[in-house]
C-alpha positions in Angstrom: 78.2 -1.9 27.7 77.7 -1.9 24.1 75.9 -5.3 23.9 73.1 -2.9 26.5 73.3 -0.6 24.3 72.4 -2.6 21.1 70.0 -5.0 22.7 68.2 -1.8 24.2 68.5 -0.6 20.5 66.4 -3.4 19.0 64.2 -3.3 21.8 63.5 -0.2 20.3 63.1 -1.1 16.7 60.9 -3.8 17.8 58.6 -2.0 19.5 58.2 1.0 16.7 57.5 -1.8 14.3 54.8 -3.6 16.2 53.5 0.1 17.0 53.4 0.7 13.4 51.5 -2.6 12.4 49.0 -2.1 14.7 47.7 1.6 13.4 44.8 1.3 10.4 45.8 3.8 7.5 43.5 6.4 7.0 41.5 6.1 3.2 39.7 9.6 4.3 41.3 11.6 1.9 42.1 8.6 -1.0 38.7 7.3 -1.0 36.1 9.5 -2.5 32.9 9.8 -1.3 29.8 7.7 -2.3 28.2 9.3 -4.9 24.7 10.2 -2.9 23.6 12.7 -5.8 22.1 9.8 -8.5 20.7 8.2 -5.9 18.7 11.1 -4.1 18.2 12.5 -8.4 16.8 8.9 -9.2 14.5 8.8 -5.6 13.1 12.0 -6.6 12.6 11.1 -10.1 10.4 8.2 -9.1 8.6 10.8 -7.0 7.4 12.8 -9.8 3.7 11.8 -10.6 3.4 10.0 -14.1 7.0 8.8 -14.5 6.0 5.1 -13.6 2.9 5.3 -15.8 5.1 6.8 -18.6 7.9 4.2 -18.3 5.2 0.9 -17.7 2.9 2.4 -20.4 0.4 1.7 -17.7 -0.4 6.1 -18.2 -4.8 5.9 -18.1 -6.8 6.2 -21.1 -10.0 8.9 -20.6 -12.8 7.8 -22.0 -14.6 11.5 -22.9 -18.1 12.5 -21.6 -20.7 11.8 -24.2 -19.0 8.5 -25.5 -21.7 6.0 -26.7 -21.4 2.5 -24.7 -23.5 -0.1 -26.5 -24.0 -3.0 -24.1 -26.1 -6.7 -24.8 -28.3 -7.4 -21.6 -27.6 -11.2 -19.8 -31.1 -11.2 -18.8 -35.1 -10.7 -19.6 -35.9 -7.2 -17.5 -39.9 -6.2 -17.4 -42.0 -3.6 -16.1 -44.1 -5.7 -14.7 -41.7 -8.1 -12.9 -38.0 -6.3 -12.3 -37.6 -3.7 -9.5 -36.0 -0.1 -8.7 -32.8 -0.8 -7.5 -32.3 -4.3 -9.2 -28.8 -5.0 -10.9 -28.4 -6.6 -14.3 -25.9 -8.3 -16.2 -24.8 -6.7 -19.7 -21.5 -7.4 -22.5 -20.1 -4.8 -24.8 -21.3 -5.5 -28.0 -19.2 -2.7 -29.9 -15.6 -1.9 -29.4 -15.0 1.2 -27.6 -12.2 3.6 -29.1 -10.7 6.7 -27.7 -8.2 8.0 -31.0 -8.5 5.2 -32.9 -7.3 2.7 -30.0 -9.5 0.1 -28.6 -10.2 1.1 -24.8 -13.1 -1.1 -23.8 -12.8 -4.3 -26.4 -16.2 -6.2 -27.3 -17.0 -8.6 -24.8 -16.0 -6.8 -21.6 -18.6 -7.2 -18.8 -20.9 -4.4 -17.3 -23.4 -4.6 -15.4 -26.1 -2.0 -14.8 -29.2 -0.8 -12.5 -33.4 -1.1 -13.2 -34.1 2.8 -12.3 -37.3 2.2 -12.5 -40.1 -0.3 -12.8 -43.8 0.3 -13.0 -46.4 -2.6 -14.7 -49.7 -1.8 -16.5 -51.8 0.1 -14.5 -50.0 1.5 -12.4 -48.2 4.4 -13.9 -51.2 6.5 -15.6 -52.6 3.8 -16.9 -49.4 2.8 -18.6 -46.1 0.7 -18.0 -42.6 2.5 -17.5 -39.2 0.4 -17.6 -36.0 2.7 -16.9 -32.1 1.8 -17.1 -29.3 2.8 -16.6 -25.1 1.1 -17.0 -23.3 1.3 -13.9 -19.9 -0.1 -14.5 -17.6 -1.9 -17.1 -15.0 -4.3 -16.6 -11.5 -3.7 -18.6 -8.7 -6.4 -17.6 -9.6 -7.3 -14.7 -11.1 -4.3 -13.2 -14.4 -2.6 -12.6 -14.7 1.1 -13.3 -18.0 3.1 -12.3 -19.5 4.4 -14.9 -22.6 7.4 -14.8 -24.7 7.2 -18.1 -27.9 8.8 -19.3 -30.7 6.4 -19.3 -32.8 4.2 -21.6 -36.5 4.8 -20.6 -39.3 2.6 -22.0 -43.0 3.4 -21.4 -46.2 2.3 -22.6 -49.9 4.2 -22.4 -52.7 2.7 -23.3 -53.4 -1.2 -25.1 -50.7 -2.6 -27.0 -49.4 0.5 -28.0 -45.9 1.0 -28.7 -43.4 2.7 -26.5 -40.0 4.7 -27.4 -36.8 4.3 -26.4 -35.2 7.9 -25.1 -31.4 8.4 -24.6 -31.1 10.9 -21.6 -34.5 11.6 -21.6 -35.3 12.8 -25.1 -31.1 12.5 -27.3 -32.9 10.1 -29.4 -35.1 7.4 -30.3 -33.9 3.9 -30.2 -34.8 0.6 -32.2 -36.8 -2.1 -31.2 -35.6 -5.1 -31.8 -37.7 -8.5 -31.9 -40.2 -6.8 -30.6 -43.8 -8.0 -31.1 -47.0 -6.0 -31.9 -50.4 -6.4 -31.8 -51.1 -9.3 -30.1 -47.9 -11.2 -31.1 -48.6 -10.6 -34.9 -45.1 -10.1 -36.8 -41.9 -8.9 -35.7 -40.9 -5.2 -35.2 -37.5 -4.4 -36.5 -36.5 -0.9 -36.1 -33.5 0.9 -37.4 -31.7 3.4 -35.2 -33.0 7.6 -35.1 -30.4 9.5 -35.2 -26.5 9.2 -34.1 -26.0 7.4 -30.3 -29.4 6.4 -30.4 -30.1 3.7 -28.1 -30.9 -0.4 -29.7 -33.3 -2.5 -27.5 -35.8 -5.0 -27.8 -39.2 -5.2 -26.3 -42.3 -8.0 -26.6 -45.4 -5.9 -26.5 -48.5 -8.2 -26.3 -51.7 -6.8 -25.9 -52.2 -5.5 -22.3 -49.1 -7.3 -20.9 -46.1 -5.1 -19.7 -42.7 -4.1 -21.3 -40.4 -6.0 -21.9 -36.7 -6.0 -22.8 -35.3 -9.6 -23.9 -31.9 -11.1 -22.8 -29.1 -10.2 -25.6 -31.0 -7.2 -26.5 -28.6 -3.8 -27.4 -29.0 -1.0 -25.3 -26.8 2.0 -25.9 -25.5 4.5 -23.5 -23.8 8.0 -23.4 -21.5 8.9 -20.8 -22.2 11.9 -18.6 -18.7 11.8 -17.0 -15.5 11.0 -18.1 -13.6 8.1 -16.9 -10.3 6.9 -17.0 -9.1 3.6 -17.8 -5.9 1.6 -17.3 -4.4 -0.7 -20.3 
């Protein structure tokens, strides 16, 4: 009877201990929770508009309304022989700063639009050459650009035309241009601050025109921001 009794006993004992192996402890209330709190803070942080430019120094540099863009064409334009609508090719010849830092570095390519275009004869008698700079290029990227525009025009034989800024800011310089029948070399100086450069052959009766590497200057009528 008592050798029932004791195998029924660690029959018992077995079968609690098995029972108690198989049960997972519970780490509900020793393990804290994940801390969700930085996470959601730090998602919300990189929400907030600026904090990646801030922290990449990537933040864009506005170039102000009225700046002065002086540009080198890539290419001969004419009254008589570019059209309305035509693109040309152009470099920054001077350094653009915003605060004393460089935002559009000499060099950078821009590119720009014939306006307008009338030869000799045409236009009251007279020749009319009109541009404007459409867009630069700063690392890598073109930015559209709206700028007032250099106008050329010409009335009458051989005479000599003026170079307007936004129809009338200032008078530019000609450059290399020729006078009277190809006699001598007209070098002008600029008229007043922002005033645009360009050159321009003037021979006799022929048309306007505006030599490759010639310096045309530009003022910004809009603001535009750039990315270092």
């Amino acid at each position: 009877m008592r050798a029932r009794i004791l195998i029924y006993s660690l029959l018992l004992l077995t079968f609690a201990f098995l029972l108690g192996c198989g049960q997972k402890p519970s780490t509900t209330e020793n393990t804290p929770p994940p801390n969700t709190d930085s996470t959601t803070n730090t998602a919300k942080n990189n929400e907030k508009p600026g904090l990646l430019d801030r922290l990449t120094g990537t933040k864009p540099i506005t170039i102000p309304e009225g700046t002065v863009i002086t540009v080198r064409t890539g290419e001969q334009l004419s009254s008589k022989d570019s059209q309305a609508g035509q693109d040309f090719s152009a470099t920054v010849a001077e350094p653009v700063e915003v605060d004393g830092k460089v935002v559009i570095p000499d060099g950078a390519t821009a590119s720009g639009t014939v306006v307008d275009a009338k030869p000799l004869g045409r236009f009251k008698g007279g020749a009319l050459l009109k541009l404007e700079l459409t867009s630069v290029s700063v690392g890598g990227k073109n930015y559209d650009i709206a700028t007032t525009s250099v106008e050329r025009s010409m009335k009458g034989k051989g005479k000599r035309s003026t170079v307007m800024i936004g129809g009338g800011a200032g008078a530019g310089a000609l450059i290399g241009g020729l006078a009277g029948g190809g006699k001598g070399a007209l070098i002008g100086g600029l008229a007043g601050a922002g005033a645009g450069t360009a050159g321009a052959a003037f021979t006799g009766n022929k048309n306007i025109v505006i030599p490759a590497e010639s310096a045309l200057s530009f003022k910004l009528t809009k603001s535009v921001d750039v990315k270092q």
